[in-house]
C-alpha positions in Angstrom: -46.6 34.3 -99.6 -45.6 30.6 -98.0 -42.4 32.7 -96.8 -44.2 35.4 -94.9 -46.6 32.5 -93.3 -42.8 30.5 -92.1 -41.8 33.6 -90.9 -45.3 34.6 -88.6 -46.0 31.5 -87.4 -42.3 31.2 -86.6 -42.4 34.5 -84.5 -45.6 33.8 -83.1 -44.8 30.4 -81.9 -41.4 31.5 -80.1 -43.8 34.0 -77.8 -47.2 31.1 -77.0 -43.9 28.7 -76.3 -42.5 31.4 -73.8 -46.3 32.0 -72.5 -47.1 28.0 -72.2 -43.4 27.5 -70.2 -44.1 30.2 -68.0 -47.2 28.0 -66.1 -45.0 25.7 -64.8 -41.3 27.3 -64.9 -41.4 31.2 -64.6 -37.3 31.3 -64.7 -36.9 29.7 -67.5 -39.6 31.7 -69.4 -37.8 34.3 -68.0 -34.4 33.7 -69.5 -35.7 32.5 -72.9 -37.7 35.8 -72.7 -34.7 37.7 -72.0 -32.7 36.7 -74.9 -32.4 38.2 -78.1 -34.7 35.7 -80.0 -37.0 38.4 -81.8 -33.9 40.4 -82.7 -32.4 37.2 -83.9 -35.5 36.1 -85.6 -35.4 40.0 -87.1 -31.7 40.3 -88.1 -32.4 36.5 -90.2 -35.6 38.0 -91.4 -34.0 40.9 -92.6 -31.3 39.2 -94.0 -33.0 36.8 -95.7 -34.8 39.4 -97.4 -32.2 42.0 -98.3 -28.8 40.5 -98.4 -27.7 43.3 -96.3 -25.4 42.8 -93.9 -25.2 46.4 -93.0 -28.5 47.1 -92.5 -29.0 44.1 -90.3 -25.5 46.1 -87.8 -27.8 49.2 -88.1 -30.9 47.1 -86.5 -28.7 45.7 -84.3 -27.1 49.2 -83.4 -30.7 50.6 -83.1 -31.7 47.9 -80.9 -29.0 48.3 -78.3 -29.9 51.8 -78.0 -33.5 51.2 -77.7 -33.2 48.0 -74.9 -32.4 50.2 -72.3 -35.5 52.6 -72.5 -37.9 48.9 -72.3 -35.7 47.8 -69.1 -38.3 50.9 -67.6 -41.3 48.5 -67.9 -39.2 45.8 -65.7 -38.4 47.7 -63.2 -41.7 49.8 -62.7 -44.3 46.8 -63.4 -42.8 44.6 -60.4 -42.6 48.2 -58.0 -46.3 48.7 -58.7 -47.4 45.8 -58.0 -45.7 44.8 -54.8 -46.9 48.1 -54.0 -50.5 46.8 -54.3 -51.4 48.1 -57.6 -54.0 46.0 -59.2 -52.2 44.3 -62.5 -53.9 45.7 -65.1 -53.2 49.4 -63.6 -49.8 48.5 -62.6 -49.4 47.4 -66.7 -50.2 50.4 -68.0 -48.6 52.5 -65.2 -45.0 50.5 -66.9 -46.3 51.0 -70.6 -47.0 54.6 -69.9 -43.4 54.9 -68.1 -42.1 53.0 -70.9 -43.1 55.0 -73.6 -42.0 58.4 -71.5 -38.6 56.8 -71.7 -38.3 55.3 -75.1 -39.8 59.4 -76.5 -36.8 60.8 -74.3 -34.5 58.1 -76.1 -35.5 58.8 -78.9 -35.5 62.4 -78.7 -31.8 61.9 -77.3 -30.7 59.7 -80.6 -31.7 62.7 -82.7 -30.1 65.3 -80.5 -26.7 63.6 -81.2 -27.6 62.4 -84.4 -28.0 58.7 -84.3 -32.0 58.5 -85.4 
């Protein structure tokens, strides 16, 4: 139990850190945002855990497949709103966009069979 505590308040300290820096200094929110730090996090996690090195290549695997589907959301959220779209309808307008891409993704993965 005191492991899965270390291991929440762990995550959910990397993302208020990333939330507090961006006030002040949006680029380097930006690029700690950017990296792979809940992957990381997730691979030791899941390592920790299973002693699996293999399933920790198949995460990683998974991941890269499913990063480029999210890039969707950073391209459509900043296009809606210098468009004018109010924030919160420009959100949903990239989570909506993003989902579309990550179903077609993942319908694609199966197709070839990789999901």
């Amino acid at each position: 139990m005191v492991y899965l505590v270390i291991k929440f308040f762990t995550s959910a300290a990397l993302i208020v850190a990333i939330s507090e820096i961006a006030k002040r200094y949006s680029f380097i929110a930006a690029v700690l945002a950017s990296l792979p730090l809940t992957s990381l996090l997730a691979f030791i996690w899941l390592y920790i855990d299973t002693k699996d090195a293999n399933k920790v290549a198949v995460l990683s695997s998974d991941i890269m497949w499913l990063v480029l589907p999210s890039l969707v959301f950073f391209i459509v959220l900043p296009i809606a709103i210098k468009q004018g779209v109010h924030f919160w309808v420009a959100l949903m307008i990239a989570a909506i966009a993003t989902a579309v891409a990550y179903g077609l993704t993942t319908w694609l993965m199966q197709a070839v069979g990789r999901a």
